[in-house]
C-alpha positions in Angstrom: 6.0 -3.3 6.7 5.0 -1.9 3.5 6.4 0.5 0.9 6.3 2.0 -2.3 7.0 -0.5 -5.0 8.7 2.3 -7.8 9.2 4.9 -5.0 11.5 7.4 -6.6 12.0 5.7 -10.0 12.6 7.9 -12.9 9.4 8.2 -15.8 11.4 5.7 -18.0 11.5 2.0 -17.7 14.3 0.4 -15.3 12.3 -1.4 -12.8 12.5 -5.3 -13.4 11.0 -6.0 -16.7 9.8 -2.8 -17.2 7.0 -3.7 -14.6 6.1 -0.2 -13.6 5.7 0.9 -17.1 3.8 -2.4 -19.4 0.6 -2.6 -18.2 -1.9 -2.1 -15.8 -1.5 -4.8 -13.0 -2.8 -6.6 -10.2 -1.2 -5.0 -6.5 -1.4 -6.4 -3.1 -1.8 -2.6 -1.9 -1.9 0.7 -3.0 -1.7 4.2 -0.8 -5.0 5.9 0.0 -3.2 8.7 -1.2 -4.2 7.4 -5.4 -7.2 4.6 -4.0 -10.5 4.9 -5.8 -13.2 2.4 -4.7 -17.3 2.2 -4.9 -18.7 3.9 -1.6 -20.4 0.3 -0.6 -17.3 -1.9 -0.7 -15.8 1.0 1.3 -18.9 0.3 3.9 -19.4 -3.3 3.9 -15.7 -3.5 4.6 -16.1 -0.7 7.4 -13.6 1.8 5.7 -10.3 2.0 7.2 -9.3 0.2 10.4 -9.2 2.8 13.6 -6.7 0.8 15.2 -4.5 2.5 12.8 -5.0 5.9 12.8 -1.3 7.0 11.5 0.3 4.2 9.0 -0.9 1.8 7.1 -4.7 1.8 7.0 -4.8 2.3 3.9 -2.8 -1.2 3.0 -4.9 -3.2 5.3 -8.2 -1.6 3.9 -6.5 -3.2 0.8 -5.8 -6.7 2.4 -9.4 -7.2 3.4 -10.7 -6.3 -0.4 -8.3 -9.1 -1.3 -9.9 -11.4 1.4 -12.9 -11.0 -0.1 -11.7 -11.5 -3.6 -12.0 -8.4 -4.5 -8.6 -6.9 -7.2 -6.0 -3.9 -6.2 -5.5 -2.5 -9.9 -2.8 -0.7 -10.1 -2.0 1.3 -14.0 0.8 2.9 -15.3 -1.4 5.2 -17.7 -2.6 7.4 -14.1 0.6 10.2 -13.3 0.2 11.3 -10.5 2.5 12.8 -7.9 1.8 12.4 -4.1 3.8 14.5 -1.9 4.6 12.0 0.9 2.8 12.7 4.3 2.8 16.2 3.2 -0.6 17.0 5.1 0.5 15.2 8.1 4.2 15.1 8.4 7.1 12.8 8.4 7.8 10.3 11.7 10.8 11.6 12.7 9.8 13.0 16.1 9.7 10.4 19.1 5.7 10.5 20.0 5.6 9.9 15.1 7.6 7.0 15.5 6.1 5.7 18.4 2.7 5.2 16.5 5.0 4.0 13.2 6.2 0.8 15.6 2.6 0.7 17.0 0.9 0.4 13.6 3.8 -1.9 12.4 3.5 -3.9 15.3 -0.4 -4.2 14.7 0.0 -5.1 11.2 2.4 -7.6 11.5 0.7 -9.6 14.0 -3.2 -9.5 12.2 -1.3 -9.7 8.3 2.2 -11.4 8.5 1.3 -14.6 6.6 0.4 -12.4 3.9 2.8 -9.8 4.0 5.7 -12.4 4.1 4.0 -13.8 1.1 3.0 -11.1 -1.2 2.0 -12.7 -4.3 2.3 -9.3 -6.9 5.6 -8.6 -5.7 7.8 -11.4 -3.8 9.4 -12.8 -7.4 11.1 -9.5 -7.3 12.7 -9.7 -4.0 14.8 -12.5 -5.7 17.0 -10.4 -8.4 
């Protein structure tokens, strides 16, 4: 469904054109864990979506700021580490991966055109 996009990539620059290290750039999403946005954009969109309460909220909080027009910035000039689900743990009991194929299943059917279409990151796919 979604993923990090230099997950586990080395502070030196091997990821396709040096991407991850050139610039600051435009995203399709970005983890809530590193998301910074004003306090009424977070309101008028109705922060994050309840439906999904485990995974993902955070990237379709992002897709509705791109509906609207609104940019995902992301910059390589921010280091920051995130400890991956460190304050709520990994899905790799039953009842975790349960809601992991419930939020997955959610996302695909309200965002698949634009998931299958990612416009930041789809030329990628191709190397």
């Amino acid at each position: 469904m979604a993923s990090h996009a230099f997950h586990r990539f080395p502070p030196q620059p091997i990821a396709p054109m040096n991407r991850a290290f050139v610039s600051a750039q435009n995203t399709s999403a970005i983890t809530a864990a590193c998301m910074m946005t004003r306090k009424d954009i977070f309101s008028d969109l109705n922060g994050f979506d309840e439906n999904l309460p485990g995974n993902f909220n955070d990237v379709d909080f992002c897709l509705r700021l791109r509906e609207c027009s609104w940019l995902i910035v992301w910059t390589p000039y921010a280091n920051l580490i995130h400890h991956e689900s460190a304050t709520r743990g990994h899905d790799t009991h039953a009842r975790g991966r349960e809601g992991l194929f419930r939020d997955a299943s959610y996302m695909e059917k309200k965002w698949s055109a634009q998931i299958l279409r990612d416009p930041y990151y789809t030329s990628f796919a191709r190397f």
